[in-house]
BAZALUM-425243 format. One record per atom (N, C-alpha, C): y, x, z; atom name; residue number from 1. Coordinates in Angstrom, 2 decimals. Layout:
PT       Y       X       Z atome num
PT       Y       X       Z    CA NUM
...
% end
This chain:
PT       Y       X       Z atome num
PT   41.26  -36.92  197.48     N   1
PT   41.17  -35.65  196.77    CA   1
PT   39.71  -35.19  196.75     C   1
PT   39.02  -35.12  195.67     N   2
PT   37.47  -34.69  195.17    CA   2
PT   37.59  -33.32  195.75     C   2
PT   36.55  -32.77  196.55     N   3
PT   36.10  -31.30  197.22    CA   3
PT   34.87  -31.13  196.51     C   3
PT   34.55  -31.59  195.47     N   4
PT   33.23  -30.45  194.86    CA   4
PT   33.76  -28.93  194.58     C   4
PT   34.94  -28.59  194.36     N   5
PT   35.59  -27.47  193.82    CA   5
PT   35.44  -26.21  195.10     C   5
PT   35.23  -27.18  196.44     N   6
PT   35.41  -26.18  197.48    CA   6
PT   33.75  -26.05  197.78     C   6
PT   32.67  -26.48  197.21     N   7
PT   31.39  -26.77  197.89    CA   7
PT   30.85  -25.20  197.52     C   7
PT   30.89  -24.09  196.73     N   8
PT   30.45  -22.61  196.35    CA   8
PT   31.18  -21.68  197.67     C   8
PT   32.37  -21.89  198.10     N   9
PT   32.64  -21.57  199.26    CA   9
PT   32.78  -21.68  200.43     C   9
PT   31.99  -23.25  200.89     N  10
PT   31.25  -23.70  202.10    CA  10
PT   30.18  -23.09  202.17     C  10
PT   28.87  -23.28  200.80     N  11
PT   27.91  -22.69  200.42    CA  11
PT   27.99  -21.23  201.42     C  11
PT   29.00  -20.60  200.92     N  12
PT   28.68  -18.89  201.17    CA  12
PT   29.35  -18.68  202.60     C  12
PT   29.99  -19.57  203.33     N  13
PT   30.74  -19.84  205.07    CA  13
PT   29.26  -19.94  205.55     C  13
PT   28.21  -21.13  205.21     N  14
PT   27.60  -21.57  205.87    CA  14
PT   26.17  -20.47  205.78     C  14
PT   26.42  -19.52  204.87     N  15
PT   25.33  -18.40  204.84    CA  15
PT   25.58  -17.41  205.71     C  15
PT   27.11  -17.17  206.15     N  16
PT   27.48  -16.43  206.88    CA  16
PT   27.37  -16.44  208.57     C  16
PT   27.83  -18.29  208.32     N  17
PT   27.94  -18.37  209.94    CA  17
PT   26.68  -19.79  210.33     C  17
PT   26.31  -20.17  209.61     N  18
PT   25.41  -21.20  209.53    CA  18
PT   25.81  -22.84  209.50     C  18
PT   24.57  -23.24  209.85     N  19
PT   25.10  -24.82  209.66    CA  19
PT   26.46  -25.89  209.81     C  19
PT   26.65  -25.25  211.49     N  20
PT   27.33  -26.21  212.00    CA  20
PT   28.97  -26.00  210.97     C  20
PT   29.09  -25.05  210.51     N  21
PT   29.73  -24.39  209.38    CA  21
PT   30.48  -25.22  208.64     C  21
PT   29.36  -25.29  207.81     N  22
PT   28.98  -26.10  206.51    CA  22
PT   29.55  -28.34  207.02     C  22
PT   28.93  -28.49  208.29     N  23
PT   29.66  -29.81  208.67    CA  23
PT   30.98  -29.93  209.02     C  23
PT   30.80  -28.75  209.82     N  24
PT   32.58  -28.98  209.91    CA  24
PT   33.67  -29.00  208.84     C  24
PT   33.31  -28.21  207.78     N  25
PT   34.22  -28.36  206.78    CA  25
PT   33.48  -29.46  205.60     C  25
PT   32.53  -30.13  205.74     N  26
PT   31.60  -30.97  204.64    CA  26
PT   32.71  -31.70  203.56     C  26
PT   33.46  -32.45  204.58     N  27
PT   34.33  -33.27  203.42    CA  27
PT   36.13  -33.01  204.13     C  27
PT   36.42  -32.41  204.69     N  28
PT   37.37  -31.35  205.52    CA  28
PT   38.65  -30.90  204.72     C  28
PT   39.71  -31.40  204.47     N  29
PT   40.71  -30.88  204.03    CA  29
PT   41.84  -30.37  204.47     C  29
PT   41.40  -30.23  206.33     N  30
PT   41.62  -30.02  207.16    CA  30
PT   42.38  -28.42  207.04     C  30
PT   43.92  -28.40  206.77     N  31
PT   44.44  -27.01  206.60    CA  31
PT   43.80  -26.09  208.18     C  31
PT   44.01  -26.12  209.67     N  32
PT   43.16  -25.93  210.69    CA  32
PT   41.70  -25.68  210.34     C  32
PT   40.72  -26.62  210.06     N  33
PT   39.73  -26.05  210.05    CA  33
PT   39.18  -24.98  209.07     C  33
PT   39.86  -25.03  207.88     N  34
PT   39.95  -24.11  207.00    CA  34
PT   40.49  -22.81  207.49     C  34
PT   41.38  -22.71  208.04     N  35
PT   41.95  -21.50  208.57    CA  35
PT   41.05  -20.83  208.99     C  35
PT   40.58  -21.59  210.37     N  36
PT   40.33  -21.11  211.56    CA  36
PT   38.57  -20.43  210.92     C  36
PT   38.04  -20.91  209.60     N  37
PT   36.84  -20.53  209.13    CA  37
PT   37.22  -19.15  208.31     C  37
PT   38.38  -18.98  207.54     N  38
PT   38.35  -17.92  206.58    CA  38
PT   38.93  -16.72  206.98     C  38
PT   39.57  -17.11  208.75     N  39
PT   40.21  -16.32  209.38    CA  39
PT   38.82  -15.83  210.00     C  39
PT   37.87  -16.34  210.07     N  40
PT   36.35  -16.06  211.14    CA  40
PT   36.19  -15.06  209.94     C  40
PT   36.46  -15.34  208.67     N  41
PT   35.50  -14.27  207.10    CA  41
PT   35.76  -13.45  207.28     C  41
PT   37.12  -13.17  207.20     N  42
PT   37.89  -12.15  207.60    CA  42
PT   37.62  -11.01  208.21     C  42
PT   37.52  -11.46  209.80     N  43
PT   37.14  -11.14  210.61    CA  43
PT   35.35   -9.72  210.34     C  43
PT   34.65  -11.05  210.34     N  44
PT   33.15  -11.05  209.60    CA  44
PT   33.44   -9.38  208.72     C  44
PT   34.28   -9.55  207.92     N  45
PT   34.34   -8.53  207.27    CA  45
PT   35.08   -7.22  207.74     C  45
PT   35.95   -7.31  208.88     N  46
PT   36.37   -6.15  209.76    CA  46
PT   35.42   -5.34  210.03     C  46
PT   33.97   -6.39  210.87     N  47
PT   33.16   -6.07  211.40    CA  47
PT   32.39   -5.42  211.01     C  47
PT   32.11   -5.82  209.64     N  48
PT   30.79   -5.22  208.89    CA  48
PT   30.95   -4.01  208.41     C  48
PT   32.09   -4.15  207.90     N  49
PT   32.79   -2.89  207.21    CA  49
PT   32.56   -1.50  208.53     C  49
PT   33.27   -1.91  209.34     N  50
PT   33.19   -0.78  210.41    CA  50
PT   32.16   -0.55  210.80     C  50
PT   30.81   -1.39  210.67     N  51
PT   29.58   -1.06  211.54    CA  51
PT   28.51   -0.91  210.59     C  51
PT   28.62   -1.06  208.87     N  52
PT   28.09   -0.73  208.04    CA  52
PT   28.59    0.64  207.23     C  52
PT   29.87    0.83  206.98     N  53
PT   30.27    2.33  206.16    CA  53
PT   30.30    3.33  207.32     C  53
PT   29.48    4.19  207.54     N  54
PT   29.05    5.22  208.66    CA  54
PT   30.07    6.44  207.68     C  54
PT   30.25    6.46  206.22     N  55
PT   30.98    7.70  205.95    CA  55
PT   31.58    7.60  204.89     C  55
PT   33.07    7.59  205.51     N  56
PT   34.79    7.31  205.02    CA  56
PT   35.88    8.03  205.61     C  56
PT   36.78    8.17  204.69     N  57
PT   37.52    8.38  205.05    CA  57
PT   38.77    7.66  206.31     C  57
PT   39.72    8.69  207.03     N  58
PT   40.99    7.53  207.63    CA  58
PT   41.56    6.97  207.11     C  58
PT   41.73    7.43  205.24     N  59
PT   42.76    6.21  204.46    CA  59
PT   42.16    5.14  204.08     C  59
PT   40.83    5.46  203.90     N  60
PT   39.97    4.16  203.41    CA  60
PT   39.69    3.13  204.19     C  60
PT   39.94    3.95  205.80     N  61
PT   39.59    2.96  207.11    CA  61
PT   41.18    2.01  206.93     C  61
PT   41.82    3.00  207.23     N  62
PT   43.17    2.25  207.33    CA  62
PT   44.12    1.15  206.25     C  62
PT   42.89    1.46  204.72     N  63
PT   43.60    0.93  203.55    CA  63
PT   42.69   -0.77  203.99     C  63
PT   41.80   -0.75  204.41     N  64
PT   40.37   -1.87  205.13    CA  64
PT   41.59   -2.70  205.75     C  64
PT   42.02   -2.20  206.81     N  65
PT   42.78   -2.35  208.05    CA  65
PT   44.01   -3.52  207.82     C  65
PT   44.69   -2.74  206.62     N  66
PT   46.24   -3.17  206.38    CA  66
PT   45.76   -4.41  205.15     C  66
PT   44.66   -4.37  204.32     N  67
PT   44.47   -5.15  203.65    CA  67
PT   43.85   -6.52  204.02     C  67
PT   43.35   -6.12  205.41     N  68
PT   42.35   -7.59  206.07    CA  68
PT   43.42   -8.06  207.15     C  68
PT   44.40   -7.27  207.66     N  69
PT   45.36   -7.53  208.31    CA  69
PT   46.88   -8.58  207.37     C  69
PT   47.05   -8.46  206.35     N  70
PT   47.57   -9.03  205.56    CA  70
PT   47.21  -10.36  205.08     C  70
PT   45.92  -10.17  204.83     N  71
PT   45.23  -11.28  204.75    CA  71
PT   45.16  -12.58  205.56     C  71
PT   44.93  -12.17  207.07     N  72
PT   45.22  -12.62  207.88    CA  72
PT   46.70  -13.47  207.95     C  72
PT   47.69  -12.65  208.36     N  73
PT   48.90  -13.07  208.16    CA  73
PT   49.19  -14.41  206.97     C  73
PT   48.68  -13.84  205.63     N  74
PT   48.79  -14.77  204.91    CA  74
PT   47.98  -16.31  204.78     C  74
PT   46.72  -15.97  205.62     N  75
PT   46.35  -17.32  206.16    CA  75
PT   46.92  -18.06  207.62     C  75
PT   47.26  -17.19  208.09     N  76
PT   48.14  -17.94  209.33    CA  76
PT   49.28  -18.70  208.68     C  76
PT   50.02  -18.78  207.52     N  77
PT   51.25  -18.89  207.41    CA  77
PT   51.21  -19.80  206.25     C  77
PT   50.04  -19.91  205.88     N  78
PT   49.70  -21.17  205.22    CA  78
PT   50.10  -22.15  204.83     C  78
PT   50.67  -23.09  204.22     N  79
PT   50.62  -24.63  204.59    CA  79
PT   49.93  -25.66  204.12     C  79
PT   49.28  -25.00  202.96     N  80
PT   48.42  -26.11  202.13    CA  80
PT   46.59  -25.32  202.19     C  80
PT   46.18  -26.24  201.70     N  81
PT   44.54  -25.91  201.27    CA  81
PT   44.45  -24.60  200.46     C  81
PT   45.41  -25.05  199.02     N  82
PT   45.42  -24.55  197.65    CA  82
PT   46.14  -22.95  198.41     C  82
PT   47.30  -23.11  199.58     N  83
PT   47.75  -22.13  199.78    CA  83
PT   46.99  -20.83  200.75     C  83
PT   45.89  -21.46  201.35     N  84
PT   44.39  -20.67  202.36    CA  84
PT   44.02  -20.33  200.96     C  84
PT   43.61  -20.74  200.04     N  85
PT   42.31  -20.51  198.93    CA  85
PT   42.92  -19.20  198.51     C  85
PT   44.15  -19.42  198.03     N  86
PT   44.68  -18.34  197.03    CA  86
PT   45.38  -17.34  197.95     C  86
PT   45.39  -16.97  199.29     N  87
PT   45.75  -16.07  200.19    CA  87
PT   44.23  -15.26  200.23     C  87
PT   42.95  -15.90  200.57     N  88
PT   41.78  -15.90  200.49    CA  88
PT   41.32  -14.91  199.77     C  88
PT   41.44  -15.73  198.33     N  89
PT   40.72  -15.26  196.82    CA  89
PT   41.82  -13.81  196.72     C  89
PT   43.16  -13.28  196.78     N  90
PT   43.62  -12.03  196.69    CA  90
PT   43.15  -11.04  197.49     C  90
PT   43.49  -11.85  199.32     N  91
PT   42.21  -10.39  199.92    CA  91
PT   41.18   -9.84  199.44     C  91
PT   40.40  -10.60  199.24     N  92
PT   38.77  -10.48  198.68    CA  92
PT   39.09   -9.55  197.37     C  92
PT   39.65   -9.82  196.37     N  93
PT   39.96   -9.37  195.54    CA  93
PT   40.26   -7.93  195.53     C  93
PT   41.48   -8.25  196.53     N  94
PT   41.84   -6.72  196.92    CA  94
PT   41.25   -5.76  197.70     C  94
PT   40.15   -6.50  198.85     N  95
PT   39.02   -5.68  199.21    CA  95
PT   38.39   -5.23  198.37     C  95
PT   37.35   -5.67  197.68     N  96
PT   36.87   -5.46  196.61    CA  96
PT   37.32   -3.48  196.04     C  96
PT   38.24   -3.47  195.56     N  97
PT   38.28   -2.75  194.73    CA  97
PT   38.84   -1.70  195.97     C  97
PT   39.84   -2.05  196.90     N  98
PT   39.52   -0.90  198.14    CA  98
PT   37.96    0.01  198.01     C  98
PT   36.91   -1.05  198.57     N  99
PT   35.39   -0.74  198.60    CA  99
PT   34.75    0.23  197.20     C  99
PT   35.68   -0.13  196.27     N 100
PT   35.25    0.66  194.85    CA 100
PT   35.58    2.33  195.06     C 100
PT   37.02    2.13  195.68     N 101
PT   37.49    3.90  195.29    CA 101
PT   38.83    3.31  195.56     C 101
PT   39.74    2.74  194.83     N 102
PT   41.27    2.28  194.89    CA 102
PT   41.61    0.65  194.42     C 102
PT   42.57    0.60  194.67     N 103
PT   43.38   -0.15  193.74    CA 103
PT   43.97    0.04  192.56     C 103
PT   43.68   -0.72  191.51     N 104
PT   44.70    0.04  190.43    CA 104
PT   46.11   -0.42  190.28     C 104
PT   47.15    0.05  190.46     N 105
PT   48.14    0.22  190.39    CA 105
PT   48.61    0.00  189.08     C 105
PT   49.34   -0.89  188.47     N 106
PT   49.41   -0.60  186.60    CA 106
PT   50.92   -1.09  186.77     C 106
PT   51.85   -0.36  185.79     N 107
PT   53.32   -0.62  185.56    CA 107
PT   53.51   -1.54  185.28     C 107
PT   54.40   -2.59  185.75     N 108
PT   54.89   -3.60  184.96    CA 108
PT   54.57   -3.60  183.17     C 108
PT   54.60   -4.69  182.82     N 109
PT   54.55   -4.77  181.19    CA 109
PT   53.17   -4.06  180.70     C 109
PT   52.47   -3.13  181.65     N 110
PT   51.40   -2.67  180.85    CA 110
PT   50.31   -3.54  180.68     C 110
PT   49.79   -3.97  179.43     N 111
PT   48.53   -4.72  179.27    CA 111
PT   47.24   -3.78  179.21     C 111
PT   46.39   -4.38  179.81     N 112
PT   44.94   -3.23  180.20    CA 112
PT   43.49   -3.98  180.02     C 112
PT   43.11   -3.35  178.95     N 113
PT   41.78   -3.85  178.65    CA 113
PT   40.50   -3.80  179.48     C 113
PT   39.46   -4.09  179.19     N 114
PT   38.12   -3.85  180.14    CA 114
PT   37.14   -2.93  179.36     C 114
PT   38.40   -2.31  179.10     N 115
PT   37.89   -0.84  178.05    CA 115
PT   37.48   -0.14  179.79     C 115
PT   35.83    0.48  179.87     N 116
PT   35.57    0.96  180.91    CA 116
PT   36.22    2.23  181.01     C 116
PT   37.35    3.02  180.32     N 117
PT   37.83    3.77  180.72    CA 117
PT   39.10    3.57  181.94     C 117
PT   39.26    2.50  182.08     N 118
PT   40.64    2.20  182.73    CA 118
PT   39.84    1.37  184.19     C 118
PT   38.80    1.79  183.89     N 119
PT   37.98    0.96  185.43    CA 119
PT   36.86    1.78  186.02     C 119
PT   37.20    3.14  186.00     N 120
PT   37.03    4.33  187.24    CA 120
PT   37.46    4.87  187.91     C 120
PT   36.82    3.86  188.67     N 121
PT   38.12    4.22  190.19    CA 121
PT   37.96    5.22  190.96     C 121
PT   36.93    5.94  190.74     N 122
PT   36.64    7.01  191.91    CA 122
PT   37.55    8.23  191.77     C 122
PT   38.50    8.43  191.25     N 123
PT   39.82    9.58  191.49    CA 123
PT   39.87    9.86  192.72     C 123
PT   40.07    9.07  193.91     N 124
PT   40.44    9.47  195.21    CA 124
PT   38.72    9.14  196.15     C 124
PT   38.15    8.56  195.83     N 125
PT   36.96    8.84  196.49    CA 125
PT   35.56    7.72  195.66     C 125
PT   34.61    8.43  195.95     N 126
PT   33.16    7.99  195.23    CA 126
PT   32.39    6.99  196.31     C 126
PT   31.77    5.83  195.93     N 127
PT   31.32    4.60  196.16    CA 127
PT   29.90    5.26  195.73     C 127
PT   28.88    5.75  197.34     N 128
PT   27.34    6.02  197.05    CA 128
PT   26.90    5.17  198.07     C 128
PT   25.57    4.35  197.44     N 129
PT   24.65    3.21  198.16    CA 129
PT   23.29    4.14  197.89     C 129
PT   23.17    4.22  199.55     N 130
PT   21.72    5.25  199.37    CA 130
PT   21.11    4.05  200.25     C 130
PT   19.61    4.37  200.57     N 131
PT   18.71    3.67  201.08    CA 131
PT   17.37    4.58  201.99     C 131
PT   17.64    4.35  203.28     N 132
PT   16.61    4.84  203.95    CA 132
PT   14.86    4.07  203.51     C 132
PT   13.76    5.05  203.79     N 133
PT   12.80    4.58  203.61    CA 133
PT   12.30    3.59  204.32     C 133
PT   12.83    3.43  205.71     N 134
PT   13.04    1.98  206.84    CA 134
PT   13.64    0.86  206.22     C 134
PT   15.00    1.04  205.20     N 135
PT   15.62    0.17  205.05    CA 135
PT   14.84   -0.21  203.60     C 135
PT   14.05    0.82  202.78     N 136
PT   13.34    0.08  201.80    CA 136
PT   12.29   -0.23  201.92     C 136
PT   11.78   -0.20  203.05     N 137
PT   10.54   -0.81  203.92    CA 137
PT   10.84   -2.54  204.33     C 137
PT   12.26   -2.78  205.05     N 138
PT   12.89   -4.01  205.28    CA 138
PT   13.13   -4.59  204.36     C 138
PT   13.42   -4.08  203.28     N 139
PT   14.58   -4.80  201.98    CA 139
PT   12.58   -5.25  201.52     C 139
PT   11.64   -4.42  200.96     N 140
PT   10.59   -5.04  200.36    CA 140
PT    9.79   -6.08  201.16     C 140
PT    9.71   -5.68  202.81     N 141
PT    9.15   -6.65  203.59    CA 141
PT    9.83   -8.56  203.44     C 141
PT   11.43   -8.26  203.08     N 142
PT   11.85   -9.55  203.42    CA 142
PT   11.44   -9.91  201.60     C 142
PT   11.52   -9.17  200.89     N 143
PT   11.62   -9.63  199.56    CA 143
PT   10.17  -10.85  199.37     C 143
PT    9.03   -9.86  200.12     N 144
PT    7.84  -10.31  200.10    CA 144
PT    7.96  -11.35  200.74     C 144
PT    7.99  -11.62  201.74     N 145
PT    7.98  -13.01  202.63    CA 145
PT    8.80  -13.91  201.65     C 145
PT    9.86  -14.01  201.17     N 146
PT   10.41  -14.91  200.32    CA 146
PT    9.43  -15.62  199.58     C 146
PT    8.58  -14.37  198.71     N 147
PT    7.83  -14.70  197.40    CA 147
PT    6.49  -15.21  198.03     C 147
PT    5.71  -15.06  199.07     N 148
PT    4.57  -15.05  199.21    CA 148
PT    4.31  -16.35  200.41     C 148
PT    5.63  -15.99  201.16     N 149
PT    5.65  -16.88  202.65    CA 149
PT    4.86  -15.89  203.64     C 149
PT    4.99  -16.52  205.22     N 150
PT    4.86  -16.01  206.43    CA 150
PT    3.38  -15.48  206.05     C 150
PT    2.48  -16.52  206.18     N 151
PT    1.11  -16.54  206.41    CA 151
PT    0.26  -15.74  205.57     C 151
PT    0.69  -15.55  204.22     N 152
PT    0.62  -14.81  203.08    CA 152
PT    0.29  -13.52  203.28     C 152
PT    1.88  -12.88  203.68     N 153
PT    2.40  -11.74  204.38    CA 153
PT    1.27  -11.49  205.42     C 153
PT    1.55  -12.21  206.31     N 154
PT    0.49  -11.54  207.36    CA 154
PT   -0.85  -11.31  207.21     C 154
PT   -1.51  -12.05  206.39     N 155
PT   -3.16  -11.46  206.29    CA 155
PT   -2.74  -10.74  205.04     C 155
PT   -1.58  -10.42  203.98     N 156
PT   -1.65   -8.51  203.47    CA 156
PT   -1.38   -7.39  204.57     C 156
PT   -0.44   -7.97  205.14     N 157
PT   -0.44   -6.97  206.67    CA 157
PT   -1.77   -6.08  207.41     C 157
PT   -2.30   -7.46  207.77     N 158
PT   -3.51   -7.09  208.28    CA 158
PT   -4.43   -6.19  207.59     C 158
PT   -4.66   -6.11  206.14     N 159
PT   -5.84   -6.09  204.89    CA 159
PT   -5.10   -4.19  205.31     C 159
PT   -3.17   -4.26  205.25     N 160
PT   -3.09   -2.63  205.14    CA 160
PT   -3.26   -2.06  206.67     C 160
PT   -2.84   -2.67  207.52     N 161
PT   -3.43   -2.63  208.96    CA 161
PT   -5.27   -1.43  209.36     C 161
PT   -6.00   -2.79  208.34     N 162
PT   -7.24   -2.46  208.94    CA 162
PT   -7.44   -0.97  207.48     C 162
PT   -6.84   -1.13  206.58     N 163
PT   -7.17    0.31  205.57    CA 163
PT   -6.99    1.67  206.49     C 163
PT   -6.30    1.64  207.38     N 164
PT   -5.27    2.97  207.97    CA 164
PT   -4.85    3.79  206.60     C 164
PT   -4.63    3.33  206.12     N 165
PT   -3.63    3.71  204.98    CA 165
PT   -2.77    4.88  205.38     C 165
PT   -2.55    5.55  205.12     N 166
PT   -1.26    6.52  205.19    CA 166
PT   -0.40    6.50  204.46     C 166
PT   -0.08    5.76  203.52     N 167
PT    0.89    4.73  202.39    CA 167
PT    1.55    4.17  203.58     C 167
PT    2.91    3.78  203.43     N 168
PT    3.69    3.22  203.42    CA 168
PT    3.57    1.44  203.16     C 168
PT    3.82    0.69  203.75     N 169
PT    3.19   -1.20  203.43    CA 169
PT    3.60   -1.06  202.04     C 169
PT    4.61   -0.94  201.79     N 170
PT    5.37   -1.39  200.12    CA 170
PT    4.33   -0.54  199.16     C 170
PT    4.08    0.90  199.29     N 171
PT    3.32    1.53  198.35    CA 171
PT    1.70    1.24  198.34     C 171
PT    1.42    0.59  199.65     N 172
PT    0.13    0.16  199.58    CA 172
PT   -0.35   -1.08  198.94     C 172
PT    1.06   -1.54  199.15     N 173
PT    0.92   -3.32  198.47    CA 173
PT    0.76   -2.92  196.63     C 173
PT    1.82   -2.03  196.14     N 174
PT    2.17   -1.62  195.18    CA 174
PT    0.67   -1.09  194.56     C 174
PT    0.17   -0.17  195.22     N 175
PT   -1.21    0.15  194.99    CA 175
PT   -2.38   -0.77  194.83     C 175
PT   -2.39   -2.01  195.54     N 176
PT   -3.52   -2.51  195.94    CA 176
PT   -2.83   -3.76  194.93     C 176
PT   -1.86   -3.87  194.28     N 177
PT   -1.37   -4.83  193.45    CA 177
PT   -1.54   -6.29  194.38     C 177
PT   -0.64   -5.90  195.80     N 178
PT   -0.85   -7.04  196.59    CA 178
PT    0.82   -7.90  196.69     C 178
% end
């Protein structure tokens, strides 16, 4: 059985949890090792959720809760590959739009377009991504190192270092078109 189909979601296991990751499941059709990885995602995502959303509600905590808890269940109970993937791909799914505001709920028989009126979810609560000036200090520092590399970075460091700048690194870089 060809596994190129599974290699975009080793890809994103092995970003999460790293290498040894990525071997263990390499050519793996292993219902067990699969589990025991998407049950770790899972998890991964209990975690983050609780130690990243500082301000929510108890239904939103508890809607998190019953939806990653389900999830669970439905990968324990498994029996095939195809049957982890598609237990998998609905949590996520259904997280997802938890994280938005709701679920949408639609009647039987109703067909529903991607007319953006029928995909605002915030009725029961609003989805805001703010950013501290630390965290847009981090988010531009790592952006830079990507684009420039270590060594790069560090003698612009230094250049705003020795200015005593009272700028901010990002607005000084921004300034100095560094």
């Amino acid at each position: 059985m060809p596994l190129e189909h599974l290699a975009p979601l080793k890809f994103t296991l092995e970003r999460l949890f790293g290498t040894k990751t990525w071997y263990e499941l390499k050519e793996s059709t292993s219902v067990t090792k699969w589990r025991r990885h998407l049950l770790r995602a899972l998890s991964a995502i209990r975690i983050a959720f609780f130690e990243t959303v500082k301000v929510r509600d108890d239904q939103l905590a508890q809607a998190v809760k019953e939806n990653l808890a389900r999830g669970e269940q439905a990968l324990k109970t498994a029996k095939s590959l195809e049957d982890l993937l598609a237990a998998f791909s609905a949590t996520l799914t259904e997280q997802v739009f938890i994280q938005l505001g709701t679920v949408p709920r639609r009647r039987p028989g109703t067909d529903v377009t991607l007319n953006p009126k029928f995909w605002q979810l915030d009725g029961f609560r609003s989805v805001q991504y703010v950013q501290t000036q630390e965290q847009h200090e981090a988010l531009f520092w790592s952006e830079q190192q990507r684009e420039f590399g270590v060594s790069a970075q560090s003698s612009l460091y230094a250049r705003y270092t020795a200015s005593a700048s009272e700028m901010s690194y990002s607005q000084w870089c921004r300034t100095n078109e560094a």
